[in-house]
Backbone as a printed PyTorch tensor [residue, N CA C, xyz], in Angstrom:
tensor([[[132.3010,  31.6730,  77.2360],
         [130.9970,  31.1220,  77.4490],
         [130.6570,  30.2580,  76.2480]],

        [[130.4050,  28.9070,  76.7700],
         [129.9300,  28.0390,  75.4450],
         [127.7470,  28.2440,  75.3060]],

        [[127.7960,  27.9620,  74.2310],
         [126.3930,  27.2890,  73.9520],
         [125.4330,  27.0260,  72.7620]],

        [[125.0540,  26.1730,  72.6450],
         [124.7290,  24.6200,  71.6600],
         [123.1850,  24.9730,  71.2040]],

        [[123.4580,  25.0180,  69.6290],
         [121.7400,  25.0590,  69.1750],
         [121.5530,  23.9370,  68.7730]],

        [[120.0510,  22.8690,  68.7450],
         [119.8090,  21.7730,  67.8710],
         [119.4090,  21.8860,  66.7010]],

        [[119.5880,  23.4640,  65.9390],
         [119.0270,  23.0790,  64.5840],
         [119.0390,  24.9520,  64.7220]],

        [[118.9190,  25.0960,  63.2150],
         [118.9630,  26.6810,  62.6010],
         [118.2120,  27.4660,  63.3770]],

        [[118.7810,  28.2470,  63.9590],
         [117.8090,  29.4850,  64.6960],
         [118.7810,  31.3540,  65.0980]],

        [[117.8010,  31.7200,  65.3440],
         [118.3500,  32.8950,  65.5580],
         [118.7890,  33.6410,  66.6530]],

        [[120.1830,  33.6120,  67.1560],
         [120.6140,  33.6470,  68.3540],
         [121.1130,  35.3460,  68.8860]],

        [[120.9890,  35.5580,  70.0820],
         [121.0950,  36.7410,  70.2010],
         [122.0230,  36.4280,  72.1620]],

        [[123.0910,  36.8330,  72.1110],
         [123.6070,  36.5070,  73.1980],
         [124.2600,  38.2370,  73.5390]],

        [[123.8280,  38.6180,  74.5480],
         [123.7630,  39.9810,  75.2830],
         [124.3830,  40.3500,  76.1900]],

        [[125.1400,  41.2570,  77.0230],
         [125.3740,  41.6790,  77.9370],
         [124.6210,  42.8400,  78.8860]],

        [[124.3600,  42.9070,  80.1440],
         [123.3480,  44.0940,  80.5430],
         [123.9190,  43.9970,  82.1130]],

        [[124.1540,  45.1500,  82.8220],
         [124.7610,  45.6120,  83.8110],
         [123.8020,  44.9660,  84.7700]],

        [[124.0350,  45.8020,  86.3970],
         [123.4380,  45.2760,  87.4340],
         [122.0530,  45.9770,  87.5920]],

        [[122.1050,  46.9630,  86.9100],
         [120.5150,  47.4430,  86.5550],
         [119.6390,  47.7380,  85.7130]],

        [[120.5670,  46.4010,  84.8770],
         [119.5930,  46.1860,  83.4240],
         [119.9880,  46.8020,  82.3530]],

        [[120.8880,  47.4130,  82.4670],
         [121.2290,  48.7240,  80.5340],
         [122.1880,  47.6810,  80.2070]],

        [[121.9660,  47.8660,  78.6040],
         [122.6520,  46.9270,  77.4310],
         [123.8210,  47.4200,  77.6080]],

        [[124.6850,  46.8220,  77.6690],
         [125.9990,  47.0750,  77.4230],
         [126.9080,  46.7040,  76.5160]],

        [[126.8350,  45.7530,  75.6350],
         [126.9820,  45.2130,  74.7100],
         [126.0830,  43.8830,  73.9530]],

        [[125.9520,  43.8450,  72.6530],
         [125.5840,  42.5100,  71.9440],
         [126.9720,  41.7380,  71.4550]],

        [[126.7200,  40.2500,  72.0390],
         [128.3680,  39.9080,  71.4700],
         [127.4990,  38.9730,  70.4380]],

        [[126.2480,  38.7270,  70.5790],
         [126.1160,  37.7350,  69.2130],
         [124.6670,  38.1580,  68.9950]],

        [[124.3300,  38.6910,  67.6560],
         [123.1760,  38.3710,  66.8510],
         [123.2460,  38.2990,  65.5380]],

        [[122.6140,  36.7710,  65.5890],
         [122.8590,  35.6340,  63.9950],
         [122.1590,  34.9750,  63.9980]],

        [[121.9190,  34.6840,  62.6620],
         [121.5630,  33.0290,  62.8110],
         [122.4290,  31.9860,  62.5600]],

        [[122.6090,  31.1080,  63.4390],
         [123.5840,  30.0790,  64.0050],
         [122.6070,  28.6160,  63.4520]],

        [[123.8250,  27.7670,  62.6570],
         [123.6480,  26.3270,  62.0600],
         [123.6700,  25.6200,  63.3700]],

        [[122.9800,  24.2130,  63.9490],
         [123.2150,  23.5270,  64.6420],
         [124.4050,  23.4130,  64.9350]],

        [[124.8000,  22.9690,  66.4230],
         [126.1470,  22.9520,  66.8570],
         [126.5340,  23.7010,  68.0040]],

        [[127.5870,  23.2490,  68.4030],
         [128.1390,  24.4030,  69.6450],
         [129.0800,  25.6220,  69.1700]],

        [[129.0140,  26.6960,  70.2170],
         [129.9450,  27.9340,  69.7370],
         [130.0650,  28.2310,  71.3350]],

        [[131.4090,  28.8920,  70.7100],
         [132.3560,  30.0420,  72.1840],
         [132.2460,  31.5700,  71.8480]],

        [[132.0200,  32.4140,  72.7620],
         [131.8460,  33.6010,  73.0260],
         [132.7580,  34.1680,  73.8540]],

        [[132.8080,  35.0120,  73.8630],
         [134.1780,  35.6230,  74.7980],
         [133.8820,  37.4390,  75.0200]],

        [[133.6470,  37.6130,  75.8820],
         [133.0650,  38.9050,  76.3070],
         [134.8910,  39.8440,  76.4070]],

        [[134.8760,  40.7010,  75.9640],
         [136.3090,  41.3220,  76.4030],
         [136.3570,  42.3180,  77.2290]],

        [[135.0840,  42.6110,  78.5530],
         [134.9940,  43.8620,  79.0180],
         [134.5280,  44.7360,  78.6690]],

        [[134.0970,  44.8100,  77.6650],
         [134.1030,  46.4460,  77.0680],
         [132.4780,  46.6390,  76.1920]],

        [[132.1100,  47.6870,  76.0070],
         [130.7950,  47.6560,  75.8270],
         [130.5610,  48.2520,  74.0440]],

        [[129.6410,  48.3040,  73.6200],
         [129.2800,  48.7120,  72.4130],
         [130.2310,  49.3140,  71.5510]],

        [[130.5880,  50.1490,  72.2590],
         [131.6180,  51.4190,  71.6890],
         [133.1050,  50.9380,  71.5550]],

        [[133.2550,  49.8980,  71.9900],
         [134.8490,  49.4990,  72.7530],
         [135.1060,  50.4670,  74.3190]],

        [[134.6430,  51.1740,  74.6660],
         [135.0760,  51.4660,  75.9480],
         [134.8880,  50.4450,  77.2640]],

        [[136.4870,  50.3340,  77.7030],
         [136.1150,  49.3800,  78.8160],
         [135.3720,  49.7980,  79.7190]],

        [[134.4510,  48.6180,  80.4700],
         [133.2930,  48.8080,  81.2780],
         [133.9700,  48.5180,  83.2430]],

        [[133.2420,  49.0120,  84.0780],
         [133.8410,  49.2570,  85.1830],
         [134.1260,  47.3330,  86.1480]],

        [[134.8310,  47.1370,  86.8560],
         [134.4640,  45.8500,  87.5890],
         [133.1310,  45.9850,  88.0220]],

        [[132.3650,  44.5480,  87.9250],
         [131.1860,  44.5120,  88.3770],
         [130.1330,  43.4650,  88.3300]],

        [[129.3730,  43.3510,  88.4440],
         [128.4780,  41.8810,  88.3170],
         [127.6130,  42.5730,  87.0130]],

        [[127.5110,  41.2840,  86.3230],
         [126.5920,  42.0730,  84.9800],
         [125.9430,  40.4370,  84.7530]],

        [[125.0120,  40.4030,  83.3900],
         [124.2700,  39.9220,  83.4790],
         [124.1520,  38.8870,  81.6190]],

        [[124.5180,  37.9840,  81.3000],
         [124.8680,  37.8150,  80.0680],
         [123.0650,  36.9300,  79.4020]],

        [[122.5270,  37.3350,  78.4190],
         [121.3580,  36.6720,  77.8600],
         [121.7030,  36.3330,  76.8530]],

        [[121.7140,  34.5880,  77.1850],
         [121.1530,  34.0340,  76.0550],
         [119.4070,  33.7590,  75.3650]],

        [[119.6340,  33.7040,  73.9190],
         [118.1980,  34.0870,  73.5040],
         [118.6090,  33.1080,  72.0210]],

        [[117.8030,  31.9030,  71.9230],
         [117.7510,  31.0190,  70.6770],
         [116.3780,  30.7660,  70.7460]],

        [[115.7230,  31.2580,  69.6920],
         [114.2980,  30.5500,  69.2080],
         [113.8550,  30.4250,  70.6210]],

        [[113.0460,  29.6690,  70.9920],
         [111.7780,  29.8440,  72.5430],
         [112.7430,  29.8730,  73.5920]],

        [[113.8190,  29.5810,  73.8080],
         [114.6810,  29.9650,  74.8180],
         [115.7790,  31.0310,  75.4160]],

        [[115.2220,  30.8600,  76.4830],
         [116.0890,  32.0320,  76.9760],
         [116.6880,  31.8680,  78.5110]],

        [[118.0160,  32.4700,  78.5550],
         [118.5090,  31.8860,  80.0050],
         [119.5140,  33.5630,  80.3480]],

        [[119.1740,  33.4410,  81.1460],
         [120.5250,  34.2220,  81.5270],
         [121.7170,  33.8520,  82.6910]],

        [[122.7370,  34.2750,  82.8000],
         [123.5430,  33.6450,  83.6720],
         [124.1790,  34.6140,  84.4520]],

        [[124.8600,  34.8570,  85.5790],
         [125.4880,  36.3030,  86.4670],
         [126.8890,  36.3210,  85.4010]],

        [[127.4820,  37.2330,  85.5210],
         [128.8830,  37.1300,  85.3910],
         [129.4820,  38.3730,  86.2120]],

        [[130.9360,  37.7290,  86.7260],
         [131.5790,  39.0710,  87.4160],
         [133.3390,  39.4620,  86.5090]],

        [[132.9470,  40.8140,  86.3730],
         [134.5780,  41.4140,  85.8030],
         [135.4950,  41.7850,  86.9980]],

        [[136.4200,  41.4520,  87.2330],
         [137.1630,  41.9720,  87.9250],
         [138.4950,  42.6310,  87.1690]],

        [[138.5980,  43.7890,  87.3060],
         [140.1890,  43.9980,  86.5570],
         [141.3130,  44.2060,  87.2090]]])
């Protein structure tokens, strides 16, 4: 997953299942202008891999926020 800040802010990019529980944080920083790659590996907080399934990834930079579906299949 790519995505692009225009200037210093504090980014927080998340993972959360199909009924909302955190399942992992893959990014909280503060991020210099520019683009970055993320890469989710399945697996949740602990390292334990997480089941196939539709989950839910949040992005969060300064006033924005998006989220996008994602599906694991293993």
């Amino acid at each position: 997953m790519r995505f692009g800040v225009p200037e210093r802010v504090e980014v927080e990019v998340v993972v959360y299942d199909a009924v909302g529980r955190l399942v992992c944080s893959l990014v909280r920083k503060s991020c210099e202008p520019g683009y970055y790659r993320v890469r989710w590996d399945g697996c949740d907080d602990l390292g334990r891999a997480v089941a196939s399934g539709i989950y839910f990834v949040r992005f969060h930079a300064g006033n924005w926020t998006r989220t996008k579906k994602a599906i694991l299949i293993r």
